[in-house]
N, C-alpha and C positions, 0 to 999 in steps of 0.2 A: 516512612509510613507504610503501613502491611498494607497489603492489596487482599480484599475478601470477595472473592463472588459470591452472592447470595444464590441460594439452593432451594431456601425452604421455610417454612412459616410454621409454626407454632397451632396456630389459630387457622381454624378451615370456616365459611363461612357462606349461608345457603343462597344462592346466587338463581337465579331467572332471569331469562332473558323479556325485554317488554314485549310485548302484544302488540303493539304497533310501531314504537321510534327503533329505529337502528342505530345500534349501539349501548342502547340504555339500557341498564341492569335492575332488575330488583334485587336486592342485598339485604337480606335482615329484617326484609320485608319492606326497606322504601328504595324509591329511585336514585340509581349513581348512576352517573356520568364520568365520561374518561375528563382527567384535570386537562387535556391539551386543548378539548371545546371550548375553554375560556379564553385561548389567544382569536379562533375562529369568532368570539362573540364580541370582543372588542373589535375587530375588525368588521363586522357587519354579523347584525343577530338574525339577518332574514335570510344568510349564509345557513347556519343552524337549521332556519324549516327546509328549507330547499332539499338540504340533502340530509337530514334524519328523517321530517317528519314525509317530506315527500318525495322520500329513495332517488333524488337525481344524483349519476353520476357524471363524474367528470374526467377525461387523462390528467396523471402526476405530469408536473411541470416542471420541464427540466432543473430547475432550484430544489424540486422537489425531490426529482432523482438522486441527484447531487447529493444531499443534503444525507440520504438514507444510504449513499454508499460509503460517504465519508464515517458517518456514523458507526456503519455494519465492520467495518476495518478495524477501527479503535477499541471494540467492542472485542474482534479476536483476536487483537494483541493485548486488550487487558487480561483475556481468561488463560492467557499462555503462562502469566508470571503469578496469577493468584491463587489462593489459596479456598477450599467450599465453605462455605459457612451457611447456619444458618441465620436469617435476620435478625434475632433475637441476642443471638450469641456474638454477634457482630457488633452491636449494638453496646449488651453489658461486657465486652474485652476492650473496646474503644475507650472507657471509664477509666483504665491505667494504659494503655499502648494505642497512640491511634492509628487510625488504618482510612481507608477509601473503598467504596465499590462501587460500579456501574450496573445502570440500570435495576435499579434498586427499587423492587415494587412497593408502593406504599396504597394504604385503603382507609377509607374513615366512613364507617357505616352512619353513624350519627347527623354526618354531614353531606352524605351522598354522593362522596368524592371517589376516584381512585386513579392511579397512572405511576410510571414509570418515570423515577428520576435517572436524570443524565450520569448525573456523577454525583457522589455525598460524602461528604471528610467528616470522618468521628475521631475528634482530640477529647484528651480529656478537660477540658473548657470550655468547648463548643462545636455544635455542626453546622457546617456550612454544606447547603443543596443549591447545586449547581446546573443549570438549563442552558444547552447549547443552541445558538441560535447565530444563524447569518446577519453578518454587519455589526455595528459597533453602537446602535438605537435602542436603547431601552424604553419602549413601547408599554403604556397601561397596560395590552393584555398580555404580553410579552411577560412585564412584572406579575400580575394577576396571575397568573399560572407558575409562576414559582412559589408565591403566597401560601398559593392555595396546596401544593408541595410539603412545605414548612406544616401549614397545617395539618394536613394528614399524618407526616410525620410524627407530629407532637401529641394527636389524638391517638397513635398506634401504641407509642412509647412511654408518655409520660414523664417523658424527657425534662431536668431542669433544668441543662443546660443550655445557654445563650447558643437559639438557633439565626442563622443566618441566611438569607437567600441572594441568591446573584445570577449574573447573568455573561455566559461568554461565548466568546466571538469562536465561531466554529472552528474548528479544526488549529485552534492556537490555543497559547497558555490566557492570554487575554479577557481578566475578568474585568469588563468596563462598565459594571453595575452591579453593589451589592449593598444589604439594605439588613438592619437589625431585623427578628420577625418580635415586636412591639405588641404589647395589646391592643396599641390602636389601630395598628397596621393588618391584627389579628379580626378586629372589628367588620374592618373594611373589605376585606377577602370574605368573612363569613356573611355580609349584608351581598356583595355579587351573586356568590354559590348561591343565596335564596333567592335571588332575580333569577338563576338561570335555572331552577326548578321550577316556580312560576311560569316561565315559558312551556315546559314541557308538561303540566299541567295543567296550560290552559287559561291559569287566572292573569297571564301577562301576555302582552301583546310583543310579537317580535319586532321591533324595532330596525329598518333598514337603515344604511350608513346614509347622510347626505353629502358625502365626501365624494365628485363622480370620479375625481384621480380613481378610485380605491373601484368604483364601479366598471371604469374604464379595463381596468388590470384583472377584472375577477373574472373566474373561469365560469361563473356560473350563469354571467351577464345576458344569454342569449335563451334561459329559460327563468328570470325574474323578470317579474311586471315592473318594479320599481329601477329597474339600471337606467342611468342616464346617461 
């Protein structure tokens, strides 16, 4: 399988930053948010106000550390053996040869999406996007953010090939969750992403976890009204 590092885009695309949330982009003239907010939103949505709508920060957590240096390693050992491309071109040579790249940005203005996959294998029968993550739990928002991956993907490309989403166990080969991306599966990611615009618009209430495990462990607990 080629190894392509992606370089470059085709498509340029009028970008602002918002007026008041951190983070959130205007894109084509509506709001996108980065795809990895949806692990943060299953996990607790009153997570999301705290710290866009109301700039708290917080220290990365040792897990957290971890996680970006394991990352940042794999990352320049993949760019030592690949090859430039650009996304597009990456994309239509996958059709007869396939190949893999990391860190593969993907956008969907329509939908308000954008972010950075892990790793993505283009055969000529199908793509599989791949999301690394600690532990071996395939978690809603865990799934939820590779979904919504899949989507942008599909919405970039036009792709008709059977996309696939999954989920592995960091720093191993270890995929111990992966899933067709379905129209119904397609459904249920696109009905989230318009809950998680509703929030940042206003017309939806952010919802705290009532999980206190999850309240107990959050970094944010000592500036929410709602921790337990």
């Amino acid at each position: 399988m080629q190894q392509k590092n992606i370089i470059g885009y085709e498509k340029e695309y009028e970008i602002k930053e918002h007026p008041s949330i951190k983070g959130l982009q205007i894109i084509e003239g509506k709001s996108n948010f980065p795809i990895s907010w949806l692990n943060k939103q299953g996990y607790c949505e009153y997570q999301l106000y705290l710290e866009y709508m109301e700039g708290i920060k917080t220290p990365p957590t040792p897990e957290m550390t971890h996680g970006s240096q394991i990352h940042k390693e794999l990352e320049d050992i993949f760019k030592q053996d690949s090859t430039p491309s650009t996304f597009e071109d990456a994309v239509e040579a996958s059709k007869s040869e396939a190949s893999m790249s990391r860190e593969c940005f993907v956008i969907a203005p329509e939908y308000g999406i954008r972010g950075f996959i892990d790793e993505i294998w283009m055969t000529p029968d199908e793509i599989v996007i791949i999301d690394d993550k600690p532990g071996r739990t395939p978690y809603q928002s865990t799934m939820n953010q590779v979904r919504a991956y899949c989507l942008a993907y599909k919405d970039m490309t036009g792709d008709d090939r059977k996309i696939k989403g999954a989920l592995r166990e960091r720093g191993t080969s270890n995929l111990f969750w992966i899933e067709i991306f379905t129209p119904e599966v397609e459904n249920e990611i696109k009905f989230t992403i318009d809950r998680m615009h509703g929030l940042f618009d206003g017309t939806k209430p952010f919802i705290p976890t009532k999980n206190p495990n999850k309240c107990r462990s959050c970094s944010f607990k000592n500036d929410c009204e709602h921790a337990k």
